[in-house]
C-alpha positions in Angstrom: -140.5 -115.2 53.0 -143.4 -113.2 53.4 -145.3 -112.1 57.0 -148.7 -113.1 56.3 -150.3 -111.8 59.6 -150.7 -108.7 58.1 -153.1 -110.3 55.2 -155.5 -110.8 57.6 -158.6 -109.6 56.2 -160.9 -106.6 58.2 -164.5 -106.4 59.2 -166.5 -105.1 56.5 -167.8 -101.3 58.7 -171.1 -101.8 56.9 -172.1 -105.1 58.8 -170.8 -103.4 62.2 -173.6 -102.7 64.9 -173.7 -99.2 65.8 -176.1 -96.8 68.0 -179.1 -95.1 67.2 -180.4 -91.9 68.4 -183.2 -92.6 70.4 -184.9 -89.4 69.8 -185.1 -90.3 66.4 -187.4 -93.3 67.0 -191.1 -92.9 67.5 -192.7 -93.6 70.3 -193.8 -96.7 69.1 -190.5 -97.9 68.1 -189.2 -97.2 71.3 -192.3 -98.7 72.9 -191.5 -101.7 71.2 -188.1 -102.2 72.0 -188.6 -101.6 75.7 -191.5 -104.3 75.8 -188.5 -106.6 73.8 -186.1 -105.9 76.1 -188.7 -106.1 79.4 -189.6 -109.9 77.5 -186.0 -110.6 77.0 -184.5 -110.1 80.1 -187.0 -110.7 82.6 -189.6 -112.6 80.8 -188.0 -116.2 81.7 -186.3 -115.2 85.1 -189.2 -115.9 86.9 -190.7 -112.4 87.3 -194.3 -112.5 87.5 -194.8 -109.5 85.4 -191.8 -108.9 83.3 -193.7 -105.3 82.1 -193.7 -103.7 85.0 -190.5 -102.9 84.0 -191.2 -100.9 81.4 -191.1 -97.3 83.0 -187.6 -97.9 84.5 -186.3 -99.5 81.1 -187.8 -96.5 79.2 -186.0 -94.1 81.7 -183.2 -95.5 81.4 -183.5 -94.8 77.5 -183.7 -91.4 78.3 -180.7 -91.2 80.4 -178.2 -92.9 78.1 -178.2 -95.9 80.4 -179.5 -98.2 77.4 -179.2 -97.5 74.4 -180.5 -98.5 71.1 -178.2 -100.8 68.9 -178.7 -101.2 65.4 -177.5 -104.7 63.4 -177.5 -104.2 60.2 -176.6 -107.8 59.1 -179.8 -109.2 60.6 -181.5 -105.7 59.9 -182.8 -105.5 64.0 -182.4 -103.0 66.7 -182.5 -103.7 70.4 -181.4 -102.0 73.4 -178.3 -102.6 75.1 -175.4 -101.3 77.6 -173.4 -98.7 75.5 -169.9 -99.1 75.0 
C-alpha cells in the first residue's frame, strides 16, 4: 500500500509571479502600468476620468502600497497589493 498524497506534483518556481523593483522600470514602463491599472480599475466603474488617478496610483508605487507583479507565464507585469 503506498500513500500517494505525497506524489502530488509542485508548481514549477519558474511560472510563479513575483515582484519587480520598481526603481528598475523606466519611467515609461511605470507610466504605463499606472495608466493600465487607472483603466483597469476605474475605467468601467463609472468614473468620469479614470486618469485622474494617476498621481495617487504612482504614489502609491513609490510607497510600496502597489507594487509591480511580474507573470512570467503570459510574460506581463501589472501592479498589484503586495503580499
Amino acid at each position: 500500500m503506498t500513500d500517494e498524497t505525497g506524489q502530488q506534483p509542485q508548481p514549477d518556481p519558474r511560472e510563479e509571479m513575483f515582484v519587480v523593483d520598481a526603481g528598475l522600470l523606466s519611467e515609461d514602463q511605470l507610466d504605463g502600468l499606472v495608466d493600465e491599472y487607472c483603466t483597469r480599475y476605474h475605467g468601467l466603474n463609472d468614473t468620469e476620468n479614470p486618469m485622474a488617478e494617476r498621481e495617487r496610483v504612482k504614489s502609491a508605487v513609490r510607497r510600496g502600497d502597489l507594487v509591480v507583479w511580474f507573470d512570467p507565464v503570459e510574460n506581463a507585469a501589472s501592479l498589484g497589493i503586495p503580499e
